[in-house]
C-alpha positions as CSV (number, residue, x, y, z in Angstrom):
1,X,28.0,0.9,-10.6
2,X,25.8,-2.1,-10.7
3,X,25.2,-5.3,-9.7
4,X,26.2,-8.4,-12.4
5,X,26.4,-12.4,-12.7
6,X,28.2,-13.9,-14.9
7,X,28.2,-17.5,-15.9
8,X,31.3,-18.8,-17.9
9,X,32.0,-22.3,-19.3
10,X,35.1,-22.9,-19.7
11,X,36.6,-25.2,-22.0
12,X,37.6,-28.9,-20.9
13,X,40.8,-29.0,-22.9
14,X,41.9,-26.8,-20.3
15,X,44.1,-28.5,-17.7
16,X,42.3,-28.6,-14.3
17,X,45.2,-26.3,-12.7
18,X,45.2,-24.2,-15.3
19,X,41.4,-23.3,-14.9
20,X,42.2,-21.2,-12.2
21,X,44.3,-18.5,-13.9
22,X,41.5,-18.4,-16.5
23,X,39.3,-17.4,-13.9
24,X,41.7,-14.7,-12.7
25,X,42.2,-13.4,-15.9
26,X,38.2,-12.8,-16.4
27,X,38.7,-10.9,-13.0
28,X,41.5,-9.6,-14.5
29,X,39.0,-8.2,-17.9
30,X,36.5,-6.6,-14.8
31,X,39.3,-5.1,-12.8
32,X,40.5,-3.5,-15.6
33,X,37.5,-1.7,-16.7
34,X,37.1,-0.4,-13.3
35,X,34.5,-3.2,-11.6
36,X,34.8,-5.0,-8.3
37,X,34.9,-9.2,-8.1
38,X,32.6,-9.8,-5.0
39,X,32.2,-13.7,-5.0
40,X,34.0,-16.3,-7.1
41,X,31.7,-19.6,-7.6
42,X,33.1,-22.4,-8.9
43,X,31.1,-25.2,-9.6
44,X,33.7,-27.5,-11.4
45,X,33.4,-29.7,-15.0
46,X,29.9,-30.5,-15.8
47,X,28.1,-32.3,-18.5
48,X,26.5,-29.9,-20.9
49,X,22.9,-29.9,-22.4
50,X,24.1,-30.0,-25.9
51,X,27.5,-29.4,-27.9
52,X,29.1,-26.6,-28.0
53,X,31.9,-26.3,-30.2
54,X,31.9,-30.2,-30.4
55,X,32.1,-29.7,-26.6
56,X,30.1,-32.2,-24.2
57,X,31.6,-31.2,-21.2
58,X,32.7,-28.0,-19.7
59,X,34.1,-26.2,-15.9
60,X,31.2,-23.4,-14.8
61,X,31.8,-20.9,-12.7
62,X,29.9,-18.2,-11.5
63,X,31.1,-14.8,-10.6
64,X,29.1,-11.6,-8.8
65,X,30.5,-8.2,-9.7
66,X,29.8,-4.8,-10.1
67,X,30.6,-2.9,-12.8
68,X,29.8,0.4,-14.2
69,X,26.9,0.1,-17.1
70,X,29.0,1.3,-20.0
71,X,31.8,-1.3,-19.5
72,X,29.7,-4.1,-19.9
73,X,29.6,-3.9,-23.9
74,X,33.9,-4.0,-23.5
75,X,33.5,-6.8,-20.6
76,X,31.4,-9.0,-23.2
77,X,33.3,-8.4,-25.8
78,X,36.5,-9.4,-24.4
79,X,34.9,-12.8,-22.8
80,X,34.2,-13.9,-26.5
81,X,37.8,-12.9,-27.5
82,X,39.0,-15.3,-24.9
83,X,40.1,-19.0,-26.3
84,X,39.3,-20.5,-22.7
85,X,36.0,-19.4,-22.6
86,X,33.1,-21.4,-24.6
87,X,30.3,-19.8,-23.9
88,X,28.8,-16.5,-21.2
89,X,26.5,-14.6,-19.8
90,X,26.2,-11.6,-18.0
91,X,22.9,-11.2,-16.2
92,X,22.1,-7.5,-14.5
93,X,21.1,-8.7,-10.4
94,X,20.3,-5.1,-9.2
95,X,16.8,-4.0,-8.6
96,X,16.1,-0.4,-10.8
């Protein structure tokens, strides 16, 4: 197993109490592919760069985890499937 981040922006026309069970169901996507949610970060609705998906504004969290190296292909995968989630990335933190 390894060490990830993952940065997720998730979309504003998500009600702000609903944001919360997206973020447990993207702990819910590494649970089930066997990885371990250290740390939860959320940093809360921010302006964005630049659109995305006609998009100015979206709620970032970050998240550290580890996961096993061959689940991460599935992990991404499943993050682009999800309708809450605008944009990701998972970033390998682990020195090799």
């Amino acid at each position: 197993m390894r060490d990830y981040e993952l940065v997720l922006i998730i979309s504003p026309e998500i009600a702000e109490e609903d944001v919360p069970s997206a973020i447990d169901k993207v702990s819910q996507f590494i649970a089930g592919r066997g990885g371990v949610v250290e740390s939860v970060n959320r940093w809360g609705r921010r302006k964005l760069a630049y659109s995305i998906q006609r998009h100015l504004e979206g709620n970032y969290v970050v998240t550290q985890f580890r996961l096993d190296p061959d689940q991460v292909a599935g992990l991404e995968t499943s993050l682009g499937l999800a309708e809450e989630v605008i944009r990701h990335l998972v970033v390998r933190t682990d020195e090799d």
